[in-house]
N, C-alpha and C positions, 0 to 999 in steps of 0.2 A: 162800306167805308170803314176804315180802321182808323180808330183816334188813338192817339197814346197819353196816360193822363201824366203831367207832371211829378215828380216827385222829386224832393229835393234830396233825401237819403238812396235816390236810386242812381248811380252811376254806371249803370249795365250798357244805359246807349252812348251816352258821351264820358267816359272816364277822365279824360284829362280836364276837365272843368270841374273848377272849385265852386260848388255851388254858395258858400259861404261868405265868399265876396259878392252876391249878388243884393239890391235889395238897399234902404227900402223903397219901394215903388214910389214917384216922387211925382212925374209926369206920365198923363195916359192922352195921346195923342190919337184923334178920332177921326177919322174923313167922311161928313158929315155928305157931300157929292164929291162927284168929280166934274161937275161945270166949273167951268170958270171963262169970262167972257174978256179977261184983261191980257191974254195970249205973252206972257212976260216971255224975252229971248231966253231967260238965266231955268225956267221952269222946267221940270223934269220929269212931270204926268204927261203923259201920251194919252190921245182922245180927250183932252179938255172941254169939249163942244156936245159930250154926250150929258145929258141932264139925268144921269144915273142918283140915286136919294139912299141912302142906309136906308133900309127899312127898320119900323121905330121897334119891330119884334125882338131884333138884335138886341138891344138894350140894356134888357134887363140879365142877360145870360154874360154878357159880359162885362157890368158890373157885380155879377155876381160871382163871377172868378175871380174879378179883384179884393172883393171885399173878404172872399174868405181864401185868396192868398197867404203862404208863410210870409211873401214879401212885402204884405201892406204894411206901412209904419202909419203914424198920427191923422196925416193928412197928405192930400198929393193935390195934382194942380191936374183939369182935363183942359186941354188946347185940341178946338175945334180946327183942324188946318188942311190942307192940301184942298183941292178947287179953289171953289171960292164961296166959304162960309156964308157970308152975307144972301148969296144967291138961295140960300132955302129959307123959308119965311121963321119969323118967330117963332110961330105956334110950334115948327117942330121942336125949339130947343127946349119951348117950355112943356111939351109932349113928353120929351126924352127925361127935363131932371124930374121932372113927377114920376117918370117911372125909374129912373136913379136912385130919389130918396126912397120910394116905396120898398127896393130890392135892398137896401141899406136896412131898412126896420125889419125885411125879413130873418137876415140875420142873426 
């Protein structure tokens, strides 16, 4: 698998992007499952009915891009959204910012 690492001074793959206008990272939007049991007409997730869970491994790797993003400014806002939030218990969120702040003090 080939990853490409960002860089903000590297314009070789997308040249006409001004990276400069980007930033700073304000909201970080997370999809916490894809259940959702409220089957809304307007909704635009396909497979709603699958009881799919982030796993809490992920967590810490990707707040740890954000935190040492060029584009992290003061503070941001994370919005648990798409399924239906509520459907994962507690313990995961409180799983997840324990392992949020702890990637924060790595830092």
């Amino acid at each position: 698998m080939n990853t490409i690492q960002f860089n903000p001074t590297n314009t070789e793959l997308t040249p006409d992007i001004d990276y400069c206008k980007f930033g700073p990272i304000s909201l970080v939007v997370i999809q916490p499952t894809s259940f959702c049991n409220l089957d809304c007409d307007y909704c635009y997730l396909p497979h709603r009915q699958l009881k799919n869970r982030l796993s809490l491994d992920l967590i810490e790797p990707i707040f740890q891009r954000i935190y040492t993003s060029n584009f992290l400014g003061c503070d941001f806002t994370v919005c648990w959204h798409a399924g239906e939030p509520l459907a994962v218990p507690i313990s995961f969120y409180e799983s997840a910012f324990e392992i949020i702040n702890l990637a924060d003090k790595k830092i």
